[in-house]
N, C-alpha and C positions, 0 to 999 in steps of 0.2 A: 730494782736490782738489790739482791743480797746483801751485805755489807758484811767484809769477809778480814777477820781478823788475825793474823798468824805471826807468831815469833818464837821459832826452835831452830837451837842452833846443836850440831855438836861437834866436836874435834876431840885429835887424839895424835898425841904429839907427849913430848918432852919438857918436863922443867926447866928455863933458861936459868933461874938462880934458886934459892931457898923463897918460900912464901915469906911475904911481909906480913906477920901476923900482931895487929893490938887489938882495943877497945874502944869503941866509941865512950862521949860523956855518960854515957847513960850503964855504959856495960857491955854492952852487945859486942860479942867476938866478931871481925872482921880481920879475912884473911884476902892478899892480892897477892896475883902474881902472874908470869909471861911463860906461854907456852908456844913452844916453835914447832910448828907441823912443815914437813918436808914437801916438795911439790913438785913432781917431773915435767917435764914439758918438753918436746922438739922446736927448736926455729926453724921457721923455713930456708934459711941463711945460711944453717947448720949440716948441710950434708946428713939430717937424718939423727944428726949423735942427738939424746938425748941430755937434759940438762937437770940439774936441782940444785932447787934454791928453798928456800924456807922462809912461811911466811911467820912472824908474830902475830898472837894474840894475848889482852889484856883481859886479867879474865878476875872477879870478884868473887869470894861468898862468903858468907854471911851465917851465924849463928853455929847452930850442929857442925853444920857443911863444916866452917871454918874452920872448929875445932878437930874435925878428923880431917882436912889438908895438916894444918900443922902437928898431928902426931903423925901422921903416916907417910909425907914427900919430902921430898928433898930436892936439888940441882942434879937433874937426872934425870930422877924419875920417869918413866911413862906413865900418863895418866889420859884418860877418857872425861871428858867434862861433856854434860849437857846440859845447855840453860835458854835464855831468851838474850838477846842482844839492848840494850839501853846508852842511850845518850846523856850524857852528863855533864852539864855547864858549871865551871867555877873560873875565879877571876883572878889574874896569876899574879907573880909579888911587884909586877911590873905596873898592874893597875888593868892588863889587857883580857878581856872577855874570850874565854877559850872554852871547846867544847870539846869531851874525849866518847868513842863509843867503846866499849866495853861489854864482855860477856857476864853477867850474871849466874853466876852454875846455882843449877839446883839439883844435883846430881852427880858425883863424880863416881868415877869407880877403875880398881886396879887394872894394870895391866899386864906389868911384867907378874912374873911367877914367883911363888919364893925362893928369896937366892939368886934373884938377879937383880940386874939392875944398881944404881951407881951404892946404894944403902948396903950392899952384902959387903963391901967394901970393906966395913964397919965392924960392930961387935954386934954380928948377928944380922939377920936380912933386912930388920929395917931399924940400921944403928941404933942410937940407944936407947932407944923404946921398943916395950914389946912388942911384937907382931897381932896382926887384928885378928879381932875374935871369930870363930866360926860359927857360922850362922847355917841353920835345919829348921825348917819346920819340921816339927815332929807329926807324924801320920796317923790318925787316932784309926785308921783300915784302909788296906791296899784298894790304887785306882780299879775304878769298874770298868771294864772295856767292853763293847758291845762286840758281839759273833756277827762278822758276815758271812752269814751261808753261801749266799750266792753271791760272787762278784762279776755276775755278769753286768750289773745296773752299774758297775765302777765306770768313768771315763776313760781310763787309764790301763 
């Protein structure tokens, strides 16, 4: 048998507060913070109505990432995070062994539009920092597209 190894997670959901952003001893930007995605559900119990509730997630990143969560979010925001899921043991001031899991983003990306979202609020759409850079690859000659003559061979 194979041995089948997989961890991708993604969500997409809301700022609960501003990221916790500092530095590890060494340097390295480390940015945390709670995102709450909404969740509908019917009870059976419920005649049908429809319910939402909201789950939390704790969610990490690290380096680059970090640094563009704390110029670009804020308590609000919509944001898209995808990472891999990890467990992490540390030992609390009580002396008792606890383990948190936790999303690791390797990826985040906007969601709301500019000019929305809780940052327009602000001086400018995303308060006091400038807005993100626009990004093009620039096309050194237009895509090639192939002719289909005949699309009788199509599925479709």
């Amino acid at each position: 048998m194979a041995s089948l190894n997989y961890n991708k997670v993604t969500i997409a959901g809301r700022l609960v507060a501003d990221p916790d952003w500092r530095q590890t001893q060494s340097g390295t930007p480390v940015a945390t913070f709670r995102v709450a995605v909404n969740r509908r559900f019917v009870r059976p119990s419920n005649d049908g109505t429809p319910v939402q509730t909201a789950d939390f997630f704790n969610v990490v990143a690290w380096q680059g990432t970090a640094e563009f969560v704390k110029r670009y979010f804020r308590k609000g925001s919509s944001i898209l995070v995808e990472g891999r899921l990890q467990e992490r043991h540390f030992t609390d001031s009580q002396g008792q062994r606890r383990s948190v899991i936790e999303i690791v983003a390797e990826d985040i990306y906007f969601v709301d539009s500019k000019g929305e979202g809780p940052a327009s609020r602000d001086s400018g759409a995303y308060g006091d920092v400038p807005p993100p850079p626009a990004y093009s690859e620039p096309l050194d000659e237009p895509p090639k597209f192939v002719d289909i003559s005949n699309d009788d061979d199509l599925p479709f």
